[in-house]
N, C-alpha and C positions, 0 to 999 in steps of 0.2 A: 504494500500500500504506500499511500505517500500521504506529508501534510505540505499543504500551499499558502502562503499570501501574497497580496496580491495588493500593490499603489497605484491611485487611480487620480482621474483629471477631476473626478466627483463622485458623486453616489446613486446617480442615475444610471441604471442596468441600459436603458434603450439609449442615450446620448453619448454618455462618458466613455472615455476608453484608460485601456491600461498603460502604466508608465515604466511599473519594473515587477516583476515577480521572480518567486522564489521558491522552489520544491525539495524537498527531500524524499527521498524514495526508500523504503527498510524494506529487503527482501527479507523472505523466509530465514535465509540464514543471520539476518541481525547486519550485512552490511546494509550502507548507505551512500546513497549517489545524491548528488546536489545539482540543481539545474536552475541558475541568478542568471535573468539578462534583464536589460534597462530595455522600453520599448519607448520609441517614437510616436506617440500617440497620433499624430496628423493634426492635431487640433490645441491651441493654445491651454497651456495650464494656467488656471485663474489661481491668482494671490491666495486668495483661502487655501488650497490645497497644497501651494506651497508652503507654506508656513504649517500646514498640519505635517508634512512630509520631508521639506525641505530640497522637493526635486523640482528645479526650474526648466525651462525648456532650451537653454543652450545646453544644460546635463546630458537631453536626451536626443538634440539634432541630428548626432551623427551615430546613434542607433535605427536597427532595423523596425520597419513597422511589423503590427503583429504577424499580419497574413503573410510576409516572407518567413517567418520562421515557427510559423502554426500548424505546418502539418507533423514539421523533426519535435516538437512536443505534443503532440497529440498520439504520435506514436512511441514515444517516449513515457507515456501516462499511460498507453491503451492496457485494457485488463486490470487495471487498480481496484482497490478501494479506498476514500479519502478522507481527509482528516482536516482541520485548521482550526481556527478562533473567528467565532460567528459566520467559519465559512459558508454553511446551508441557506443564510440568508445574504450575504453578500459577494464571499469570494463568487462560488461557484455559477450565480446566477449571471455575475461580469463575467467570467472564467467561457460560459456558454454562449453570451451575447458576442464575443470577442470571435471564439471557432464559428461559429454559423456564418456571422460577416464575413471570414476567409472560405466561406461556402464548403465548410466541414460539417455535416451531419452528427448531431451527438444527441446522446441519449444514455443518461449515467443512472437508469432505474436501475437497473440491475445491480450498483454497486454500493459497497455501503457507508454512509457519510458519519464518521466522527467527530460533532461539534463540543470544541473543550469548553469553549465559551459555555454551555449549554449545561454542562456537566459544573464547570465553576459555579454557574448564578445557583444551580439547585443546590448545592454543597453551601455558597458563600455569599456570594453577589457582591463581587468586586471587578475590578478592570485588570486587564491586560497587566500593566506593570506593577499591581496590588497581588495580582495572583501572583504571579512570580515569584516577589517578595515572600507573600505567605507559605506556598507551597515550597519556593526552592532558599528559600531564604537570601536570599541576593536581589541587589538591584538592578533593573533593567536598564543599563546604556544604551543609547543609540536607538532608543523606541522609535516606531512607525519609518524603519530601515523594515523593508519588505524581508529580508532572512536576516534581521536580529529579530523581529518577529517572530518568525515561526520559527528557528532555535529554539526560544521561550516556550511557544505553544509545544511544540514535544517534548518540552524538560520536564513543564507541567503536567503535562500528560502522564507521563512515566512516575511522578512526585503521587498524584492522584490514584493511581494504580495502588502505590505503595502507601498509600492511607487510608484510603475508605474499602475495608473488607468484602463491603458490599458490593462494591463495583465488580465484574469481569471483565476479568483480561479476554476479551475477544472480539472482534471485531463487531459482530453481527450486534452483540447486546449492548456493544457500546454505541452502535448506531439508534438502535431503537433506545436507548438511555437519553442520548441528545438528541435525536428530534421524535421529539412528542408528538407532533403533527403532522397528518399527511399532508401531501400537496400534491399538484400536477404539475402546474408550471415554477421555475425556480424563484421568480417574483412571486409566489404565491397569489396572485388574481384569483387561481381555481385550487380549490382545497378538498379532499376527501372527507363525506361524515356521512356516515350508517352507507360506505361501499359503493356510496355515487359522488360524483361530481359535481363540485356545485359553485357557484360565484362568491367571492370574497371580496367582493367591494361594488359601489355601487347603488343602485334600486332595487336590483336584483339579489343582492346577496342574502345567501343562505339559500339560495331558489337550485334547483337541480338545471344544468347547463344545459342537457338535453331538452327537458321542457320548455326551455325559454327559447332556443332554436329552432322547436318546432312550433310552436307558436307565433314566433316573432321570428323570422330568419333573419329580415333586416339588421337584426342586433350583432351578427354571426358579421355580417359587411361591415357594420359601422367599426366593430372590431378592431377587424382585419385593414381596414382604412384610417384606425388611429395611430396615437401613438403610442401601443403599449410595445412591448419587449417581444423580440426575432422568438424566442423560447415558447414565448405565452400565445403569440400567432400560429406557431410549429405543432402544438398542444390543442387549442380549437382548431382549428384545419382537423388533425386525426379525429377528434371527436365528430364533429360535424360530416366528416369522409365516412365513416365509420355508420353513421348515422343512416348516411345514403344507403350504404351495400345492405344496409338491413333493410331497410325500405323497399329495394331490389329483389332480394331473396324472399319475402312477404306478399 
């Protein structure tokens, strides 16, 4: 498996892009392979994120944009399982918004996501450089450096392991440990409750996806003509696709 973070031009999954990330990879045998590169975003870094990150845009000029170097880590991650800090809600959903725009196809259900953030707030509920602290007893230098980062998040990780009994060491439980919630799309727009699909935001929400597009298809376009996230479009398309071939075979 691996754990990622990931610095970004903002916090918007459909706008923003990424500036620099960082992987660690732990085979089965306990090695580790590291994968840091600074990305060219294409698009100016606004001041606030500089200052949250400290990466400006002469840093990253004369780095590669993502989609030049998006499929040697896509294949470089293929077959994982993943891991970070608040990755379920932010790494991964940039992480996906970024491979789709380099017209990679992804689809990470199958694999299982270890949020330590997630695992921390139920334990503590503290931040990034407080867990640290607490768990590993050290201070975190060079915070919001995309692998001082996630350094941190695996030390904690392995810290957590070694203090709460109740935790398991395995993937699978530590996946369903940190995210309590189902979803469909990585922005969470559409969420799973009682085994359907259903809208997380909006007029509709709480309403099943399915009913609302067959009733209103319009809503299915208006969609797909906003501006929500490449993921959460990729997501209604299959549902709504899916929807058809029933209606076909009916």
């Amino acid at each position: 498996m691996f754990f990622f973070d990931l610095e970004t031009t903002g916090v918007d999954h459909a706008k923003d892009r990424i500036i620099e990330l960082a992987f660690i990879k732990i085979s089965p045998d306990g090695k580790r392979e590291t994968y840091v590169r600074r990305i060219n975003p294409g698009i100016p870094i606004p001041p606030d994120s500089t200052a949250f990150h400290g990466i400006k845009d002469e840093d990253v000029k004369d780095s590669p944009f993502f989609k030049n170097i998006a499929h040697e880590l896509y294949d470089w991650m293929k077959g994982c399982d993943m891991g970070g800090y608040n990755s379920s809600k932010f790494d991964l959903p940039m992480l996906a918004e970024e491979l789709l725009r380099a017209g990679i196809h992804v689809d990470f259900t199958e694999r299982h996501m270890i949020d330590v953030q997630q695992i921390f707030f139920k334990m503590e509920s503290r931040t990034l450089s407080a867990a640290y602290n607490f768990y590993c007893n050290k201070q975190l230098d060079n915070a919001h450096n995309a692998e001082a980062d996630i350094t941190a998040t695996l030390e904690i990780l392995e810290a957590q392991l070694d203090k709460y009994t109740d935790l398991v060491n395995d993937v699978q439980a530590l996946h369903n440990f940190s995210n309590p919630e189902q979803y469909v799309d990585y922005a969470r727009r559409i969420i799973i409750k009682d085994g359907q699909a259903v809208f997380n935001f909006g007029k509709y929400k709480g309403r099943k996806v399915e009913e609302i597009f067959t009733i209103e298809p319009q809503y299915y376009d208006w969609m797909m003509q906003a501006d929500f996230s490449l993921h959460t479009k990729q997501k209604i398309s299959e549902i709504y696709n899916n929807m058809k071939l029933k209606k076909l075979k009916n």
